[in-house]
Every structure is written in structure tokens, then in C-alpha cells.
C-alpha positions as CSV (number, residue, x, y, z in Angstrom):
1,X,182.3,96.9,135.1
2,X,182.7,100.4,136.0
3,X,178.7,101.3,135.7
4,X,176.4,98.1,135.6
5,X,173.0,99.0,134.8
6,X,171.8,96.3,137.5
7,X,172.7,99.2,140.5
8,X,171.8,102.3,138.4
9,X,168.3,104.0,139.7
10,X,165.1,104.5,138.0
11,X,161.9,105.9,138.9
12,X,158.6,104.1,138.5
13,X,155.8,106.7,138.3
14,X,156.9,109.0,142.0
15,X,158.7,106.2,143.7
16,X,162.4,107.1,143.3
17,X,164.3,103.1,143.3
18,X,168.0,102.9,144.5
19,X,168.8,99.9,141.8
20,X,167.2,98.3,139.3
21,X,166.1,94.7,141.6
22,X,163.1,94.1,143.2
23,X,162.0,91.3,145.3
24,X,158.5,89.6,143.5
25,X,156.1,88.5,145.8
26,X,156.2,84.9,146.7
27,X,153.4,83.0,148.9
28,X,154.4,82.1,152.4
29,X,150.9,79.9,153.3
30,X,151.5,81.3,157.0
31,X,148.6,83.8,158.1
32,X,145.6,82.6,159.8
33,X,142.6,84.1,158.3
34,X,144.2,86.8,156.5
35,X,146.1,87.6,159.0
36,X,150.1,87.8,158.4
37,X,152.0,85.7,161.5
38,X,155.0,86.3,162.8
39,X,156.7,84.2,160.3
40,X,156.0,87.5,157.8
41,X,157.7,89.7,160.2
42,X,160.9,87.3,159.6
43,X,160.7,86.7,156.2
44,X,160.0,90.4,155.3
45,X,162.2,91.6,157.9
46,X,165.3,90.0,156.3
47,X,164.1,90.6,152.5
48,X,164.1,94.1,153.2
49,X,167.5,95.0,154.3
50,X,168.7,92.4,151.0
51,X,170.1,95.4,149.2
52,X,166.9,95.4,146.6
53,X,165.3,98.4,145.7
54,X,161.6,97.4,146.7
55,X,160.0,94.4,148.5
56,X,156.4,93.6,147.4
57,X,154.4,91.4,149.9
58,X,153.3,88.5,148.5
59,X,149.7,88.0,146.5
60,X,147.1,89.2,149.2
61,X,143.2,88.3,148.9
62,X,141.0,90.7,148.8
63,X,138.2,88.6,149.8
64,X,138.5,85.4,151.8
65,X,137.4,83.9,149.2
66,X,139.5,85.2,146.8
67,X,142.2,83.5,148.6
68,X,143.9,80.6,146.9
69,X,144.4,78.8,150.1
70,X,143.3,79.3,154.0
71,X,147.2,80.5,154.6
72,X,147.2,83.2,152.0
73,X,146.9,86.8,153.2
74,X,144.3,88.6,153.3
75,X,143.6,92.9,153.1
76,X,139.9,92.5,153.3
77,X,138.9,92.9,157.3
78,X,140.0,95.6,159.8
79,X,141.9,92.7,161.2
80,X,144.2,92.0,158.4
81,X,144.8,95.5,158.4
82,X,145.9,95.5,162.0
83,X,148.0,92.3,161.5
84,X,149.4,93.8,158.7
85,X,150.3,97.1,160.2
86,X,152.1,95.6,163.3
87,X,154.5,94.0,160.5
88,X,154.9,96.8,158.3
89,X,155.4,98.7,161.6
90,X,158.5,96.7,162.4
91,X,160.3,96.4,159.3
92,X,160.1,99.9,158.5
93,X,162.2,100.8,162.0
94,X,164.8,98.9,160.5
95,X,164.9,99.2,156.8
96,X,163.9,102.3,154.4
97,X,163.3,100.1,151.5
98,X,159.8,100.9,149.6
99,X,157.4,98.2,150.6
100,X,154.5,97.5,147.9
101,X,151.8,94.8,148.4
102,X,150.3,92.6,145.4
103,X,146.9,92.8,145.4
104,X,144.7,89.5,143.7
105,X,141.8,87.4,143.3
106,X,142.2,83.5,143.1
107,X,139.2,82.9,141.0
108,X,138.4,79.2,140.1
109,X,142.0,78.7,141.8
110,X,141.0,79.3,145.1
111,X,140.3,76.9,148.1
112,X,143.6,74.9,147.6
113,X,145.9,73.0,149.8
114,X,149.0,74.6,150.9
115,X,151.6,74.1,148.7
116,X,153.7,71.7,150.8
117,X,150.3,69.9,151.5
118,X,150.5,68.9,147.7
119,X,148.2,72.2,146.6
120,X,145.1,70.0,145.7
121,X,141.5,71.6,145.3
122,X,139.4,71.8,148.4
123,X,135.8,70.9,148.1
124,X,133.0,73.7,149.3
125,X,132.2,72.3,152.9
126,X,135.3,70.3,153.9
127,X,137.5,71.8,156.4
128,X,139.3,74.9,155.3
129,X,137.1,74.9,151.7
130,X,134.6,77.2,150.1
131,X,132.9,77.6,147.0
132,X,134.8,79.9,144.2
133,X,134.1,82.1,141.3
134,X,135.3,82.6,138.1
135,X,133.6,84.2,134.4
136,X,132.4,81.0,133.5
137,X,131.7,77.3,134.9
138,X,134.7,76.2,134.2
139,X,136.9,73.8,136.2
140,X,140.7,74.8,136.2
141,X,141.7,71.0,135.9
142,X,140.0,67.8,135.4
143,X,137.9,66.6,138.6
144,X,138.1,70.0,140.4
145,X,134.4,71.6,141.2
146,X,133.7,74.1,138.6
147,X,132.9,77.9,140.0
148,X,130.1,79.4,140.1
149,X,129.8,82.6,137.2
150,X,129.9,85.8,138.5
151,X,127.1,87.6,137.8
152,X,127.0,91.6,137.5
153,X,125.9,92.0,141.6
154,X,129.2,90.0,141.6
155,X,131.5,91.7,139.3
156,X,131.1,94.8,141.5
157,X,131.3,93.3,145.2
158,X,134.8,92.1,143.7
159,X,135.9,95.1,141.6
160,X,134.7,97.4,145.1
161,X,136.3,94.5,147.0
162,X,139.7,95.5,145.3
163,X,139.4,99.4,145.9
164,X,138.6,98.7,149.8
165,X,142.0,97.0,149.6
166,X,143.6,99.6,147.8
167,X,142.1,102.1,150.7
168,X,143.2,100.2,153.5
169,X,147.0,99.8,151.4
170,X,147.2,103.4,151.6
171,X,146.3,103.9,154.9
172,X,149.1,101.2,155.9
173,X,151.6,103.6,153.8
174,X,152.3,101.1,151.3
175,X,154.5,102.5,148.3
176,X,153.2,100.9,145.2
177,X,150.3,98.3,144.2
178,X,150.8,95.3,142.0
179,X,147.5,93.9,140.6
180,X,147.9,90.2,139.9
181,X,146.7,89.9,136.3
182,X,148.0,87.2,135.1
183,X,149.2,83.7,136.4
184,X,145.6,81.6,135.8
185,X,144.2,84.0,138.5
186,X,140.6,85.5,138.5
187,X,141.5,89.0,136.0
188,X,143.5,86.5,134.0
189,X,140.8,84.1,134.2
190,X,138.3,86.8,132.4
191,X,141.7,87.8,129.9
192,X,141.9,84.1,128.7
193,X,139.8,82.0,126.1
194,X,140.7,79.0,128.2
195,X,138.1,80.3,131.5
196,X,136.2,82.9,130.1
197,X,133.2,81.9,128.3
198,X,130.8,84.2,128.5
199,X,128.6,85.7,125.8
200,X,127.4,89.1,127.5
201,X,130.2,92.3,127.3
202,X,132.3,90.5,129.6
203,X,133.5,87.8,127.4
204,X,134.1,87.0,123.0
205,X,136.0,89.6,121.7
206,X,139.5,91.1,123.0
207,X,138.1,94.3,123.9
208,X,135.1,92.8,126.3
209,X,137.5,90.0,127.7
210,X,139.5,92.7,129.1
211,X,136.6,94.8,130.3
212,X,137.0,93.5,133.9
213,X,140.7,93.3,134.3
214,X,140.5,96.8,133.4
215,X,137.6,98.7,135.4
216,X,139.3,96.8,138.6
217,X,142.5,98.7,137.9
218,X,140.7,101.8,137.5
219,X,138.8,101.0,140.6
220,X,142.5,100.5,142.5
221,X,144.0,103.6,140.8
222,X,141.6,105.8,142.2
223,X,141.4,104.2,145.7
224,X,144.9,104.1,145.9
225,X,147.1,107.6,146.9
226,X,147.3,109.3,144.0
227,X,151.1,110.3,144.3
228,X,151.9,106.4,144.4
229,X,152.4,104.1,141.5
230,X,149.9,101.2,140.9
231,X,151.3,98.3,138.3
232,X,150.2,95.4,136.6
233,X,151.5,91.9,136.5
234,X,150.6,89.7,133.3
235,X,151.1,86.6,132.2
236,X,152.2,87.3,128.3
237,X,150.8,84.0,126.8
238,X,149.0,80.3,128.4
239,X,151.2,78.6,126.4
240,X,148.3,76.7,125.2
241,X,146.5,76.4,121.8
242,X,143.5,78.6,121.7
243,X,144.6,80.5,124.8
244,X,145.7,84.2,125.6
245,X,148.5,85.3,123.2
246,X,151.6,87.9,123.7
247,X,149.5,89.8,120.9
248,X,146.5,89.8,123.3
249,X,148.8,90.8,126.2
250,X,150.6,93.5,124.2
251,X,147.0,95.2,123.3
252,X,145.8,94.6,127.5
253,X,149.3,96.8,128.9
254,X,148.9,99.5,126.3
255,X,145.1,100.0,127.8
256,X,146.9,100.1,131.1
257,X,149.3,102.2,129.9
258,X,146.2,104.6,128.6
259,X,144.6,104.3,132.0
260,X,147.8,105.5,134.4
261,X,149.4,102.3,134.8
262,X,153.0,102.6,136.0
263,X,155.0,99.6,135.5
264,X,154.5,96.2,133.7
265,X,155.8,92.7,135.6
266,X,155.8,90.1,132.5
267,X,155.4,86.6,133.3
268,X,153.3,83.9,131.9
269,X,151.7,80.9,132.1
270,X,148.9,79.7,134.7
271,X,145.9,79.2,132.9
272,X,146.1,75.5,132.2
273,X,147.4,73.1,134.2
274,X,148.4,71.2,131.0
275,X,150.6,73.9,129.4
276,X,153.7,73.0,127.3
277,X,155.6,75.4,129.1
278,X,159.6,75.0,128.3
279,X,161.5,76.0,131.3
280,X,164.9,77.6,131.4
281,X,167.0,80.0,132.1
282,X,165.4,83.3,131.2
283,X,162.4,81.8,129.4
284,X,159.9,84.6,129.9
285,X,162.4,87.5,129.0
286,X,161.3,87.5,125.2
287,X,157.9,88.1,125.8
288,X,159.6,90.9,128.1
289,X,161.1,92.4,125.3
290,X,158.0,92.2,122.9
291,X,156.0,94.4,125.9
292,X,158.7,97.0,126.4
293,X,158.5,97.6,122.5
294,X,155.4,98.0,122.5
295,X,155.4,100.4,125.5
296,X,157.1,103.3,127.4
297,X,156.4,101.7,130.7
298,X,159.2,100.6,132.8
299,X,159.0,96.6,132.2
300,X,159.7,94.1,134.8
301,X,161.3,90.7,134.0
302,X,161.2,87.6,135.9
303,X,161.5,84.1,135.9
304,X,164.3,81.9,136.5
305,X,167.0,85.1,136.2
306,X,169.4,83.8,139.1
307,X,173.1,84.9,137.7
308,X,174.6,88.2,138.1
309,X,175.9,88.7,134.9
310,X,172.6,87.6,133.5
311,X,170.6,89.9,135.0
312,X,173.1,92.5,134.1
313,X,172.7,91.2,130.4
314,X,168.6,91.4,130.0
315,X,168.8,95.0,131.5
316,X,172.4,96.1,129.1
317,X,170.6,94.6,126.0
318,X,167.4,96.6,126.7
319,X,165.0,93.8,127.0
320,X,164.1,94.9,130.5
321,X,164.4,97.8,133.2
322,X,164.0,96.0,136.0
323,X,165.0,92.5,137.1
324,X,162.5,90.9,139.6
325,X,163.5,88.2,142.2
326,X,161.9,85.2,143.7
327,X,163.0,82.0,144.2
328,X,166.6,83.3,143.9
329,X,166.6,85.3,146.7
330,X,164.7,82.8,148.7
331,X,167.9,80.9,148.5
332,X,170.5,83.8,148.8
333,X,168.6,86.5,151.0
334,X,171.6,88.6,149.9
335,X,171.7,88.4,146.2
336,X,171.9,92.2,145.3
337,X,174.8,92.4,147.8
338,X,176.6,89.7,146.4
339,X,175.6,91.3,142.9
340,X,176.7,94.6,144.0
341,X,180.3,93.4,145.3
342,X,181.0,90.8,142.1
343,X,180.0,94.6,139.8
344,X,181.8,96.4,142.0
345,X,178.6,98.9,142.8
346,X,177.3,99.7,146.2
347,X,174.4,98.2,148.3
348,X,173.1,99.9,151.4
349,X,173.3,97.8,154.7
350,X,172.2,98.1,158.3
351,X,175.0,99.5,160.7
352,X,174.4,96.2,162.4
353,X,175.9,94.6,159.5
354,X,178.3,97.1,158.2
355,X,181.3,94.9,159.9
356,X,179.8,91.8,157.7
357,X,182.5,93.8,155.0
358,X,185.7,91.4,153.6
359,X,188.2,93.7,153.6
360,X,189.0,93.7,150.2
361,X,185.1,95.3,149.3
362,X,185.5,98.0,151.3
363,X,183.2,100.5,148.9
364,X,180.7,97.8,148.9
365,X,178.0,99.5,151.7
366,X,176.7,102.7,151.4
């Protein structure tokens, strides 16, 4: 393929991308109080000389309760910053890739095991647990302690909780913000039917439901460096009767869209933990497709997209401009150079690594 979209550039509001992959942010468990370790340093370090045109750091609390477990990062103390800075300090002698940081709440889904610990709620008052907050009283699954309801002194300690991370993201020179809005998380947890049940202007209709969600990403958009792009991810439907819809997530990008957003992620899913959600291949590049319709913002795809030439394929057919990575690149840290060479395109490298070259993919390093 003489020019595969995959490895053509794009711009996303200022930030100018080599290639059209970009590594999604994917929960490590690993910091200690917020505070990134050095197993970020080494898993950042390596993602960002992968070939991908951007790295975003994984979903980072703004409050520590807002984590969804005691490993998560955190951007909400002076020392998370610090932590945080020595990392980004490191990676960026080595690698020139734009580094963004997703930005999120946990809501009701907060004060959880670690993953490999099985992930389980954690009761306010046992060992590495706290109370969480949501819109409503409303348990995420069956036996869990329901949160407590944010009332309005709450709403703004979280929406100003938000722009003091978007502050201290600028000052660390981050590229680009992703606000987590989707995924069963708190701003999702006020978009769905499913959590939110309030009766005030914060819950009922469409317009109120997405009140919230939308004065944070005001409240990050002008905290944040005004010459660097702030996006949204969503999760386009709950797959669940009565919940949030692709209709409903259509309307909610086209306000972002209104209000300076600069790039949609589309994923789904999260709200319920009993969700007929059928899992393949691609599954989430529809709804995709359905957003970019409805929207001149560069749309991000993701979700199980692990092939070249399918990549290539949601990107040739129009149904995305960007392809986002996770799990993939967990497994092949050097996808988009292995991407690059079976295309025929180029990748930059390290000098350390220029030698790493078969012979016969001599143009494959810039």
C-alpha cells in the first residue's frame, strides 16, 4: 500500500500527530498515594518510543477519592505533581512523542481492589477503603455500599477539583487532556439513567443529565493552556435497557463540540455490571461511525482493533480518524513499527535502536 492512512498525520486542535495511532490509557495499580512509581517510568518509558503518535497516561484521580483503587494515580497534591514530573522529566529526554494525561473521577466505582486482587468493592473503614460519591444513592452492583449524593457544595469541590488538575497538567507540560466521560465513571454516572436519579437540574431530562459532565469540561478547558487540545472520552451506549443510548451520546459530543472540545474517544459500556455487551473484533467501531457523522471532530476508535490491516480498514472506510491502542500494545510494545514495516510506511526510532533494522526494511525508521 503505497499511502496507508494508518501513518498519514493529522492535527487535533494545535497538536500536530506524526500517524494516525495513539496509545489509550490503561491502569497500571502501581503508585502509592497518587504518586506514579518507578514502574511508570518503565512502562511509559517504552510506550513512548513505540512509534505511536501520542501516549496518554492512564485515568488519573483528581481527588483521592476519586480514585477507583489505592494504586490509581493521582494529580490532586503538590506531591503527585512532583512524582509525576520526575517521570515526565525522564521520558521526555528520550522520546519527543506528545504525552497527554486522562483526567477522571471514579464515582460510586471507587475504593476497589486492584485488578489482579479480583477488583472487589472496599468498604468505608477497612484498610485501603473510603466512602464514595456518585448523583444518587445508588450501588453500582448488588451488595456494594451505595454512595453518598453529591450535593451542590459537592458538585463544585469536584468540578474545581478537576480544573486544579488541569492547572497542575499544564504546568507539567502535558500536550493534551482526556476527560474520562464515559466507562460507568462519575461524569458518566450523572450521563446515565442507570446512576443518576436525581430530581433537581442535575438529573430527568437529557439536557440536565449532562449539566455536570459539561460545566467540568468547561472548568478543564479554561484551566488548561489554551493553545493545547482538551477531549472527551464516552462511552456511546450501557448496553442496557433503560440506560444511556448512542442517540443520547450523539447529542452530549455535539455540546462538546459547541463548547471547544477537540477530539472524541468512543467506547462504551461500564454502567452496569450486568450489561449484554457482545464482544468482538471491532465491536465499538459502529457507534464510532454514528459520532463522526454527526460531528466534525476528529473521532477516536477503540476496542479490540489489534490487526494491521484492520486498523488500516476503520480509518480507509471513514469510520474513524484515529485508531487508539490498549491491550494490543500491551502485548506488542512495538505495534506501530510492525504496522509501519508490514504498510511499508515509516516509524521514528531511537538511534539506540536504529540497528534493530532487518535489512530488507531499510526505509522503515525515520
Amino acid at each position: 500500500m503505497s499511502h496507508p492512512t494508518l501513518f498519514t498525520p493529522i492535527q487535533v486542535g494545535n497538536l500536530n500527530l506524526a500517524n494516525r495511532i495513539v496509545i489509550a490509557p490503561m491502569a497500571q495499580y502501581s503508585a502509592e498515594e497518587g504518586q506514579m512509581s518507578d514502574w511508570h517510568l518503565m512502562h511509559l518509558g517504552h510506550l513512548a518510543i513505540s512509534g505511536a503518535a501520542a501516549l496518554t497516561i492512564e485515568g488519573t484521580a483528581v481527588t483521592p477519592e476519586g480514585r477507583t483503587s489505592y494504586g490509581d494515580v493521582g494529580l490532586y497534591s503538590d506531591a503527585c505533581e512532583v512524582s509525576m514530573a520526575r517521570v515526565l522529566q525522564s521520558v521526555r529526554r528520550w522520546s519527543d512523542t506528545p504525552v497527554g494525561i486522562q483526567l477522571n473521577h471514579a464515582g460510586r466505582k471507587g475504593s476497589r481492589q486492584k485488578l489482579w486482587d479480583g477488583g472487589a468493592q472496599i468498604p468505608s473503614g477497612h484498610a485501603n477503603g473510603w466512602s464514595t460519591y456518585g448523583p444518587s444513592p445508588v450501588a453500582f452492583a448488588a451488595g456494594e455500599t451505595p454512595p453518598t449524593s453529591l450535593d451542590r457544595n459537592g458538585l463544585a469541590a469536584i468540578r474545581d477539583a478537576f480544573a486544579a488538575a488541569a492547572r497542575r497538567a499544564s504546568r507539567l507540560g502535558l500536550n493534551f487532556i482526556q476527560i474520562l466521560g464515559g466507562h460507568g465513571y462519575l461524569l458518566h454516572q450523572f450521563l446515565s439513567p442507570l446512576s443518576n436519579h436525581r430530581d433537581d437540574e442535575y438529573g430527568g431530562s437529557l439536557e440536565n443529565r449532562m449539566r455536570f459532565p459539561l460545566e467540568v469540561f468547561e472548568a478543564v478547558r479554561d484551566a488548561f493552556s489554551p493553545d493545547r487540545p482538551v477531549t472527551m472520552r464516552v462511552s456511546a451506549t450501557d448496553w442496557a435497557e433503560g440506560g444511556w443510548s448512542l442517540q443520547d451520546a450523539i447529542a452530549f459530543v455535539q455540546a462538546l463540540e459547541a463548547r471547544g472540545c477537540a477530539a472524541i474517544n468512543v467506547s462504551s459500556g461500564g454502567s452496569s455490571p450486568a450489561a449484554q455487551i457482545p464482544v468482538g473484533p471491532g465491536y465499538q467501531v459502529p457507534f464510532a461511525r454514528a459520532i463522526k457523522q454527526a460531528t466534525t471532530l476528529p473521532v477516536v476508535a477503540v476496542g479490540m482493533i489489534t490487526e494491521f490491516e484492520q486498523a488500516e480498514s476503520v480509518l480507509s472506510a471513514g469510520d474513524a480518524d484515529l485508531i487508539a491502542l490498549a491491550r494490543a500494545v500491551l502485548f506488542d510494545p512495538r505495534w506501530p513499527w510492525h504496522a509501519a514495516a508490514h504498510f511499508g510506511a515509516q516509524v521514528k526510532a531511537p538511534n539506540q535502536y536504529l540497528r534493530s533494522q532487518p535489512s530488507r526494511l531499510r526505509k522503515l525508521f525515520v
